[in-house]
ROSE-4610 file (N, C-alpha, C; in Angstrom, 1 decimal, always signed):
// ROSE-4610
residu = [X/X/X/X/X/X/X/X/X/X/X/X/X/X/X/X/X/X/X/X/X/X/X/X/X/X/X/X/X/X/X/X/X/X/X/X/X/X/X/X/X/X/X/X/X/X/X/X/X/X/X/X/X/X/X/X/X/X/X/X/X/X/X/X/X/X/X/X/X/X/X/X/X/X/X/X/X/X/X/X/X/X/X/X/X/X/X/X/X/X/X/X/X/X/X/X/X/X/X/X/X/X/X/X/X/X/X/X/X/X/X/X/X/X/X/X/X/X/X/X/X/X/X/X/X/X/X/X/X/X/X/X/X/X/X/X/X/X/X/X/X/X/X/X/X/X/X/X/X/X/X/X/X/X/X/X/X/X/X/X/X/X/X/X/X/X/X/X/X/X/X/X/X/X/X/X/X/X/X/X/X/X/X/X/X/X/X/X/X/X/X/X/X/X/X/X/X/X/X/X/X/X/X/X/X/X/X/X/X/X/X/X/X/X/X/X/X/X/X/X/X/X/X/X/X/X/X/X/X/X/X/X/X/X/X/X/X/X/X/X/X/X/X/X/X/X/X/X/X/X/X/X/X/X/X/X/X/X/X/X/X/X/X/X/X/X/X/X/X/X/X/X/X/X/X/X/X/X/X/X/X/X/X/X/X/X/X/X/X/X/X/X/X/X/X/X/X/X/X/X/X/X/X/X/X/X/X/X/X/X/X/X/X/X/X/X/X/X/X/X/X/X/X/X/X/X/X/X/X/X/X/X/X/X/X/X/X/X/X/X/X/X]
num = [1/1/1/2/2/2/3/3/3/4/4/4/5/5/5/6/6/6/7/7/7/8/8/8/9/9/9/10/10/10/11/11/11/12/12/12/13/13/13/14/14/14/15/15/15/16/16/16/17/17/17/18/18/18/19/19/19/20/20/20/21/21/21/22/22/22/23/23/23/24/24/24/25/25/25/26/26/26/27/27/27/28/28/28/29/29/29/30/30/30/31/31/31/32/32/32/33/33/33/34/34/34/35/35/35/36/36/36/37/37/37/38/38/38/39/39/39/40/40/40/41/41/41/42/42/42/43/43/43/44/44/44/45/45/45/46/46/46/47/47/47/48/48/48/49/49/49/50/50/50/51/51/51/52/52/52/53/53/53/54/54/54/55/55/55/56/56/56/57/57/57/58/58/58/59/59/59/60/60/60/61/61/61/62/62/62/63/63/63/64/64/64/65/65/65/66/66/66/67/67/67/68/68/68/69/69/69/70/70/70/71/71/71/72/72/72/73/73/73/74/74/74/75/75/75/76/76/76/77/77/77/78/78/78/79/79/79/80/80/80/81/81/81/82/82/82/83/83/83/84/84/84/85/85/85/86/86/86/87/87/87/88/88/88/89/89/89/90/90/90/91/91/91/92/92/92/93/93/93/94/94/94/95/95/95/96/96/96/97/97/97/98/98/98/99/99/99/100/100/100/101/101/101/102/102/102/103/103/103/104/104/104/105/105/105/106/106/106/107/107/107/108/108/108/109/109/109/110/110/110/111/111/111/112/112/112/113/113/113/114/114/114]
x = [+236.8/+235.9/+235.6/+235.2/+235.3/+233.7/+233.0/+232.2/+231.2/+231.4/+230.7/+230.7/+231.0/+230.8/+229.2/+229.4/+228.3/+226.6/+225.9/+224.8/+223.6/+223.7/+223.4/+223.9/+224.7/+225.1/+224.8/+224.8/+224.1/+222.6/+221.8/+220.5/+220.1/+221.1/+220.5/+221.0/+222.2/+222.7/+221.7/+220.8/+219.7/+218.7/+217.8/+217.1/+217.6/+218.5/+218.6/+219.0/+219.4/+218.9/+217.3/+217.0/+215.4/+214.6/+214.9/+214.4/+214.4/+216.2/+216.2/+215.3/+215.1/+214.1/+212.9/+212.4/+210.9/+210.6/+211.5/+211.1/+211.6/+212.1/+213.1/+212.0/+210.5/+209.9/+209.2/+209.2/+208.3/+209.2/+207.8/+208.0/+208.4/+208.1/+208.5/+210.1/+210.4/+211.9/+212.6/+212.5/+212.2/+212.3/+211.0/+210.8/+211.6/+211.4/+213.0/+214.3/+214.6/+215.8/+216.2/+215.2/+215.5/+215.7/+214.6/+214.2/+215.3/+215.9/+216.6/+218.6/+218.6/+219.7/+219.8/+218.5/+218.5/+218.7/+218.0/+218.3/+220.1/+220.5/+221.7/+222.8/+222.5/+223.6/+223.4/+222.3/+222.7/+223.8/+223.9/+225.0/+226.0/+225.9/+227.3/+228.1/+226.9/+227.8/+228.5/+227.9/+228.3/+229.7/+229.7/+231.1/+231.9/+231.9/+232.9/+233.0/+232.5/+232.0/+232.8/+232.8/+233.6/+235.2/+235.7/+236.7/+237.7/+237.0/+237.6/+238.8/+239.6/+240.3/+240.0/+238.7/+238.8/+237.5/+237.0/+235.7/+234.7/+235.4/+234.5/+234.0/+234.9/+234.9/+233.7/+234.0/+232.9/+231.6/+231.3/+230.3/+229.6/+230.3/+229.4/+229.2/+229.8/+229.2/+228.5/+228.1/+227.0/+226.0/+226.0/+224.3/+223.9/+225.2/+224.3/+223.4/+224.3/+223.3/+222.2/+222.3/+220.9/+219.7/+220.5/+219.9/+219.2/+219.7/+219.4/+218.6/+218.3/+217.2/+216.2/+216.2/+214.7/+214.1/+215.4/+214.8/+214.0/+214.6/+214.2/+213.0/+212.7/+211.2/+210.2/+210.2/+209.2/+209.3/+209.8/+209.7/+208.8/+208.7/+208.4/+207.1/+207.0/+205.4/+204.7/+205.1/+204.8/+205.0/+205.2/+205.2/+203.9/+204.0/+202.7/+200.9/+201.4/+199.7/+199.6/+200.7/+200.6/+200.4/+200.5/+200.7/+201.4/+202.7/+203.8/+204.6/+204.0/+204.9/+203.5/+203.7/+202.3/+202.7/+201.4/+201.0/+202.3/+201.8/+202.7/+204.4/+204.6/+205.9/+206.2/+205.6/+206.2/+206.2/+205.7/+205.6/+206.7/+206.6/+207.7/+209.1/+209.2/+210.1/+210.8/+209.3/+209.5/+209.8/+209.2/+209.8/+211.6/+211.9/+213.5/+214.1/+213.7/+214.5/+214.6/+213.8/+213.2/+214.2/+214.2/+215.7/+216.6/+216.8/+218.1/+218.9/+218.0/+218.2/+218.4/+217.7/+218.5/+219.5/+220.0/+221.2/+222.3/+221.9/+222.6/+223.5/+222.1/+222.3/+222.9/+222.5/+223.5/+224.9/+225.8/+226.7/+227.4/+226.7/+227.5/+227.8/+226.5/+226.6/+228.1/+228.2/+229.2/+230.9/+230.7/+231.7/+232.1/+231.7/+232.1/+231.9/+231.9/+232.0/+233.4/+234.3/+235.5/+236.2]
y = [+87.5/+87.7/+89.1/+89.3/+91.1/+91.1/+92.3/+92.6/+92.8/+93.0/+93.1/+91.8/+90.7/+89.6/+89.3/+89.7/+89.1/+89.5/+88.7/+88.3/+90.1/+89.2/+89.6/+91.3/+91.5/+92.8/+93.8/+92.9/+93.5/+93.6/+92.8/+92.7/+94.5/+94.8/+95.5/+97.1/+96.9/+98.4/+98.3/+97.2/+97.8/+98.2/+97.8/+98.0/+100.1/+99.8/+101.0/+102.3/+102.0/+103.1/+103.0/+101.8/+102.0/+103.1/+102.9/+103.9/+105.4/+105.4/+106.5/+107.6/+106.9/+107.1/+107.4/+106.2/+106.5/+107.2/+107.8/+108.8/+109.9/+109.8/+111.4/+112.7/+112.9/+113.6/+113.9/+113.0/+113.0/+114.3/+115.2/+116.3/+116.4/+115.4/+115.0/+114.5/+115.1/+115.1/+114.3/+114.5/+113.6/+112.0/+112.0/+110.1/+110.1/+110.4/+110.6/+110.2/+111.4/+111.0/+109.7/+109.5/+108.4/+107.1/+107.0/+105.6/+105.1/+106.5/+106.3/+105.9/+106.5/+106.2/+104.8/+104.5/+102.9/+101.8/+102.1/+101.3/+101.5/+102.6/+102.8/+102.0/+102.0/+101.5/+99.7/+99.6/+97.6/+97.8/+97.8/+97.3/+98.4/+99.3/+99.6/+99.3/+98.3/+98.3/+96.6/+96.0/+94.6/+94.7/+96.0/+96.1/+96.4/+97.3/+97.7/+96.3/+95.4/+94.4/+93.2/+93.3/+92.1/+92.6/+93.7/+94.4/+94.4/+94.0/+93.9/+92.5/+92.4/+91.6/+89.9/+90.4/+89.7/+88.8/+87.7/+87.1/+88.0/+88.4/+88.8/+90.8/+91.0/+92.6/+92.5/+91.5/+91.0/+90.5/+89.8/+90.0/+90.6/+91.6/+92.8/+93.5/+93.8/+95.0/+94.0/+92.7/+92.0/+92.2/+92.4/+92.0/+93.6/+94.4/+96.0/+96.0/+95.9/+95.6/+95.1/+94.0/+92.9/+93.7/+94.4/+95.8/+96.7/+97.2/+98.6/+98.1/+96.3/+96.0/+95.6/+96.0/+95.7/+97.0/+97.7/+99.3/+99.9/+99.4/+99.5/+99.5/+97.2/+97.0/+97.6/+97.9/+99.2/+100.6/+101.1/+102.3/+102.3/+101.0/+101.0/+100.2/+99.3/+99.2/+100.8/+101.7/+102.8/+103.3/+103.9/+104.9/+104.0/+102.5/+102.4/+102.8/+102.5/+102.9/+104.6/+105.9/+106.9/+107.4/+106.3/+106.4/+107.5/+107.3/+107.5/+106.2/+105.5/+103.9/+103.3/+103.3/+102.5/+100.6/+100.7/+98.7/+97.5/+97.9/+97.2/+97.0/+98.3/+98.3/+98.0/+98.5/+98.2/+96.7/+95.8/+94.7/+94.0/+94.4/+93.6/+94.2/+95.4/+95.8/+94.8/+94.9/+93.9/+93.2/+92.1/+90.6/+90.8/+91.6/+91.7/+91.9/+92.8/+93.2/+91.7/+91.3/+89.8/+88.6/+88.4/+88.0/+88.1/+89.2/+89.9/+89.8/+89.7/+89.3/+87.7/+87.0/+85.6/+85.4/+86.5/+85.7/+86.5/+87.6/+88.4/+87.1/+86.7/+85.5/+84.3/+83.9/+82.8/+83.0/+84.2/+84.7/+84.8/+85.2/+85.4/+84.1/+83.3/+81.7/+80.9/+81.0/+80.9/+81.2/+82.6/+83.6/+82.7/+82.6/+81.8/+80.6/+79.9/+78.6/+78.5/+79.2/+79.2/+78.9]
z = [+129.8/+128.6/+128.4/+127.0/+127.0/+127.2/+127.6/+127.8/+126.7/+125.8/+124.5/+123.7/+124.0/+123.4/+124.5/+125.9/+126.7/+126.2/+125.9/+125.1/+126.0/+127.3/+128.8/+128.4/+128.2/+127.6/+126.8/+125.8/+124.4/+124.7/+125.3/+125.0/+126.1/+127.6/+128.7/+127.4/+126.8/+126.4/+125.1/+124.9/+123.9/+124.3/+125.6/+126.3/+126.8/+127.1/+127.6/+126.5/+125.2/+124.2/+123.4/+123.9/+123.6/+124.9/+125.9/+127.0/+126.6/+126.2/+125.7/+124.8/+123.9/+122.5/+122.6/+123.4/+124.4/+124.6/+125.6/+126.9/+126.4/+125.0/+124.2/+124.7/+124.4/+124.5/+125.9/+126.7/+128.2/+128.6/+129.2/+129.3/+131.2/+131.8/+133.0/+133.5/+133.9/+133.7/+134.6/+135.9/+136.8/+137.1/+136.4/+136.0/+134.9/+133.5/+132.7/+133.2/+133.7/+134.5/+135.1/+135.8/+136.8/+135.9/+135.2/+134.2/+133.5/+132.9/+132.5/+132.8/+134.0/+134.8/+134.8/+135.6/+136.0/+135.0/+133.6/+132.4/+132.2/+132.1/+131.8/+132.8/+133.9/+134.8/+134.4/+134.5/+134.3/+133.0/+131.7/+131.0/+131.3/+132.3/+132.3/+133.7/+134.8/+135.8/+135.0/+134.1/+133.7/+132.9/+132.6/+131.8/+132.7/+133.6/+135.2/+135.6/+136.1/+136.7/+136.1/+134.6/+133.7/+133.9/+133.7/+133.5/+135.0/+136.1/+137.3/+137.2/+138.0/+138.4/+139.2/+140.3/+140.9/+140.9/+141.2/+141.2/+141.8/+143.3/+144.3/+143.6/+142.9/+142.2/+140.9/+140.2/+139.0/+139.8/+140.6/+141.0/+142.0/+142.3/+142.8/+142.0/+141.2/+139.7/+139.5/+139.1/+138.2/+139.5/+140.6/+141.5/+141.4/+141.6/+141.1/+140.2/+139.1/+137.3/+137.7/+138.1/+138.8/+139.6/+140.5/+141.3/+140.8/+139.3/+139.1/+138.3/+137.8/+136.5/+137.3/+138.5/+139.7/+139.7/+140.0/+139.9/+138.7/+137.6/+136.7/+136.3/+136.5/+136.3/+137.0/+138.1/+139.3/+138.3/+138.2/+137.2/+135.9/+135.1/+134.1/+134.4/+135.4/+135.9/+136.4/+136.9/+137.4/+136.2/+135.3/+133.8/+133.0/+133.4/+132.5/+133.5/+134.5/+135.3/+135.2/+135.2/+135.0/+133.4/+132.5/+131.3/+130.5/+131.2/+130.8/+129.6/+129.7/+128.7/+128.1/+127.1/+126.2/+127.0/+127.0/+127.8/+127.3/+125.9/+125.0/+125.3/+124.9/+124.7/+126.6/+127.5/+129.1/+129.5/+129.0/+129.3/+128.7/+127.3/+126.8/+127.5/+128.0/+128.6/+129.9/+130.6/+131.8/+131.7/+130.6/+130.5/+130.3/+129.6/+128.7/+130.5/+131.5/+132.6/+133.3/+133.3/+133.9/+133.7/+132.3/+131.5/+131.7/+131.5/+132.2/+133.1/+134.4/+136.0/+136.0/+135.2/+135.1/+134.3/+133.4/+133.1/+133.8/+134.4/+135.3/+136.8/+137.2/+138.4/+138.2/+136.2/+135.7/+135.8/+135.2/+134.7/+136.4/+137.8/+138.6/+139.4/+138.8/+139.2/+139.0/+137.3/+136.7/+137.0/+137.4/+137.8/+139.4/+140.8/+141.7/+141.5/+140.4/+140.1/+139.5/+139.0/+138.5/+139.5]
C-alpha cells in the first residue's frame, strides 16, 4: 500500500506542517527544533516503514512514528505550561498525537496479522 493513501499519514504530515507554522516565529530555537523534529519523524518514519519489504521492517518504522508521537505529546504538554503553545491549539494537538498512536498500533496490528 502506498503511503499517501494511509489516512494515519495524511492526518501526522498535517500535524507536522502545522507545528511548523506555529512555532515559525518562537524565538527559542531549541524547543523549536526539537518539537519540530519529533512531529516531523512520525509521518516520515510511516512512509520508510510502509516502503520496506518486510512485516518485521514495516513495523519497526511504524512503533518509531508511534515513539516519536509520545515524544511529541510531552513536548507540546511542556510548550503549553511554558507558554510557548496557546491551551487551545495544544490540546487539540494532543488529542490528534493520541489518534495517531492508535491508528499507528491498529495499522501494526494489521501488518503482523497478514
Amino acid at each position: 500500500m502506498d503511503f499517501e493513501k494511509l489516512q494515519v499519514w495524511k492526518r501526522s504530515a498535517r500535524l507536522s506542517a502545522e507545528l511548523y507554522k506555529e512555532m515559525r516565529n518562537l524565538r527559542d530555537f531549541g524547543f523549536k527544533d526539537q518539537i519540530t523534529r519529533a512531529g516531523l519523524s512520525v509521518p516520515s518514519n510511516i512512509a520508510e516503514g510502509m516502503t520496506r519489504g518486510t512485516q518485521r521492517d514495516k513495523c519497526r518504522f511504524l512503533l518509531i512514528a508511534k515513539g516519536s508521537c509520545s515524544e511529541l505529546r510531552t513536548q507540546i504538554y511542556i510548550g503549553i505550561d511554558i507558554g510557548y503553545i496557546d491551551k487551545a491549539i495544544g490540546h487539540r494537538w494532543i488529542q490528534e498525537t493520541r489518534e495517531i498512536a492508535s491508528m499507528l498500533s491498529g495499522l501494526v496490528g494489521k501488518i503482523t496479522n497478514e
